[in-house]
PAZAPA-4460 file (N, C-alpha, C; in steps of 0.05 Angstrom, whole numbers, plus 32768, in hexadecimal, padded with zeros to 4 digits):
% residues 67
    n_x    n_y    n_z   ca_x   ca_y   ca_z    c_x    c_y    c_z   seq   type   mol
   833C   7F30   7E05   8342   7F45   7E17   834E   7F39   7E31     1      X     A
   8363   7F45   7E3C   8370   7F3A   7E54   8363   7F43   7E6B     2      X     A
   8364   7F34   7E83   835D   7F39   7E93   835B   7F56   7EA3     3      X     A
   837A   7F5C   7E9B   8380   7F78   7EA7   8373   7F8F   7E9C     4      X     A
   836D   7F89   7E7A   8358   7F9B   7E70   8343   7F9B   7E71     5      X     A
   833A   7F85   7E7A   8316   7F8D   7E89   831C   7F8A   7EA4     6      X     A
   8329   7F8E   7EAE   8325   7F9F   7ED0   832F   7FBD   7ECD     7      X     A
   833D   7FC7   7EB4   833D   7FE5   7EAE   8322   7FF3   7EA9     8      X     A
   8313   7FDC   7E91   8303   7FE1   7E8C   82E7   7FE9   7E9D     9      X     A
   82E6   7FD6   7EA8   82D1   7FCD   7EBD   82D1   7FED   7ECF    10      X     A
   82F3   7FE5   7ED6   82F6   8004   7EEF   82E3   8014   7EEB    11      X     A
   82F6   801C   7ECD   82E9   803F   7EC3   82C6   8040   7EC3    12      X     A
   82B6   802A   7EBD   8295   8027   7EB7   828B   802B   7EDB    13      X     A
   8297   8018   7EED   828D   8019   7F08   82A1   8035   7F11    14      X     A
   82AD   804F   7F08   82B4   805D   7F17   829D   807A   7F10    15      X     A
   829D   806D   7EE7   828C   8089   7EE4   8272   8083   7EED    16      X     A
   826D   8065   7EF2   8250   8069   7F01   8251   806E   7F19    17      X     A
   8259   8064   7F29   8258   8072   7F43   8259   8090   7F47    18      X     A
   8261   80A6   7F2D   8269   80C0   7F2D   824F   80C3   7F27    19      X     A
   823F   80B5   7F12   8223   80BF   7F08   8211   80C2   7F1F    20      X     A
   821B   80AE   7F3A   8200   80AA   7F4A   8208   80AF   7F62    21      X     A
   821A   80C9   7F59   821B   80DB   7F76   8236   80D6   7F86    22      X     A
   8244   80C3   7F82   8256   80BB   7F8F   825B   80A2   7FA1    23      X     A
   8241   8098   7F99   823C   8071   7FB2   8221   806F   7F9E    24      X     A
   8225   8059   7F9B   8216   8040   7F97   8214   8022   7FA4    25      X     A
   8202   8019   7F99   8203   7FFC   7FA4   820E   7FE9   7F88    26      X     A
   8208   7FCF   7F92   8214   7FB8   7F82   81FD   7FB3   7F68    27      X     A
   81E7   7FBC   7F6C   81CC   7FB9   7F58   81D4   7FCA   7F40    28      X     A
   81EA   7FE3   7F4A   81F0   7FF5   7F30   81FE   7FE5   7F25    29      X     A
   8211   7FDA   7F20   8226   7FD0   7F12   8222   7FB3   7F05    30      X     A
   820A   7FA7   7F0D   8206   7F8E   7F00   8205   7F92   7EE0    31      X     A
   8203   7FAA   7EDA   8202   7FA9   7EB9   821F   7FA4   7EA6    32      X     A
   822C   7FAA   7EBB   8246   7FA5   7EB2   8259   7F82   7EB8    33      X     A
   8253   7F73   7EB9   825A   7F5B   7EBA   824B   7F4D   7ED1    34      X     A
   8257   7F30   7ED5   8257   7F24   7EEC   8260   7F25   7F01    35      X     A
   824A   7F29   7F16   8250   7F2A   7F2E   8268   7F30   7F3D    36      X     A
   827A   7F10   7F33   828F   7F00   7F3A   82A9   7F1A   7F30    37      X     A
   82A3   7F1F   7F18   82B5   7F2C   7F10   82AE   7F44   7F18    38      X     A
   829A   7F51   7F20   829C   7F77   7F29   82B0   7F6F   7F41    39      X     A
   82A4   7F5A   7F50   82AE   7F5D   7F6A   82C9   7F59   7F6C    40      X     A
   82D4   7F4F   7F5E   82EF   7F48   7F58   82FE   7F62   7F55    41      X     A
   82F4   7F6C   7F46   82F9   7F8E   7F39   82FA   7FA3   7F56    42      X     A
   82E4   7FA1   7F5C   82DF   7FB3   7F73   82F8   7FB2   7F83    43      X     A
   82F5   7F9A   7F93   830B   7F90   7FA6   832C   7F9A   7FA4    44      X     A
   8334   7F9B   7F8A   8344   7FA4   7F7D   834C   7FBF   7F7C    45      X     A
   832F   7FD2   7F78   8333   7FF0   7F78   8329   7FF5   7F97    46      X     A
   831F   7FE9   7FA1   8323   7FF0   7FC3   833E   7FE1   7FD3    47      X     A
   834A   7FD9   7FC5   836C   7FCE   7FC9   837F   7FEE   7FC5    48      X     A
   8378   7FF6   7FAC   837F   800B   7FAA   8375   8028   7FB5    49      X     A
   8365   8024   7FC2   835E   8046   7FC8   834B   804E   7FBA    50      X     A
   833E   8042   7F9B   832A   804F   7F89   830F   8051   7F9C    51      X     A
   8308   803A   7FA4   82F2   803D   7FB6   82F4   8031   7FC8    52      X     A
   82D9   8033   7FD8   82DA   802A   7FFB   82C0   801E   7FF8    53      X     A
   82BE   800C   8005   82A7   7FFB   800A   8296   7FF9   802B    54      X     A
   827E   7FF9   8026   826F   8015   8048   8267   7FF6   8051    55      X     A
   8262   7FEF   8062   825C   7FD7   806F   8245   7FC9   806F    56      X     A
   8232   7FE4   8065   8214   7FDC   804E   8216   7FCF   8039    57      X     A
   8229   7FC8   8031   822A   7FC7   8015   8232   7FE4   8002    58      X     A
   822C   7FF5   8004   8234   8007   7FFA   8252   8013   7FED    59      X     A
   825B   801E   7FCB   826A   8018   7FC5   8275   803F   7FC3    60      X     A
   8284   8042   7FC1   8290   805D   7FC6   82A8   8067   7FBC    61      X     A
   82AF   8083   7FB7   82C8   808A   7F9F   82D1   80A1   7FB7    62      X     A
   82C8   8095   7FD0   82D6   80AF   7FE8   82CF   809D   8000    63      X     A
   82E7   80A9   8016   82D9   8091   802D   82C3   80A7   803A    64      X     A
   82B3   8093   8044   8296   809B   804B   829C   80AB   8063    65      X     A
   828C   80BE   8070   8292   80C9   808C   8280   80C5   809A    66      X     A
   8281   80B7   80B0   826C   80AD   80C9   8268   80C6   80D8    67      X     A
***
């Protein structure tokens, strides 16, 4: 599998989870889905794009947060 298809992959698992758990999670949700190295890689990527926003807690998000 190419790279680009497990960061499709990966996306879609860390987007419908974050949908399961309300809309934010932390980084403890997603360890089931690979290494570290690689979510974070992923993430960075879909917060490059607009998919999510990252809260300065750590906290991971599919909307930007409102203070």
């Amino acid at each position: 599998m190419s790279w680009k298809n497990i960061v499709k992959s990966m996306e879609s698992k860390i987007l419908r989870e974050i949908e399961k758990e309300g809309g934010a999670l932390g980084m403890k949700n997603l360890k089931q889905f690979g290494e570290e190295s690689e979510i974070k890689r992923v993430l960075a990527e879909m917060e490059k794009e607009g998919k999510v926003f990252m809260h300065k807690d750590g906290d991971i998000y599919t909307h930007e947060p409102k203070r």
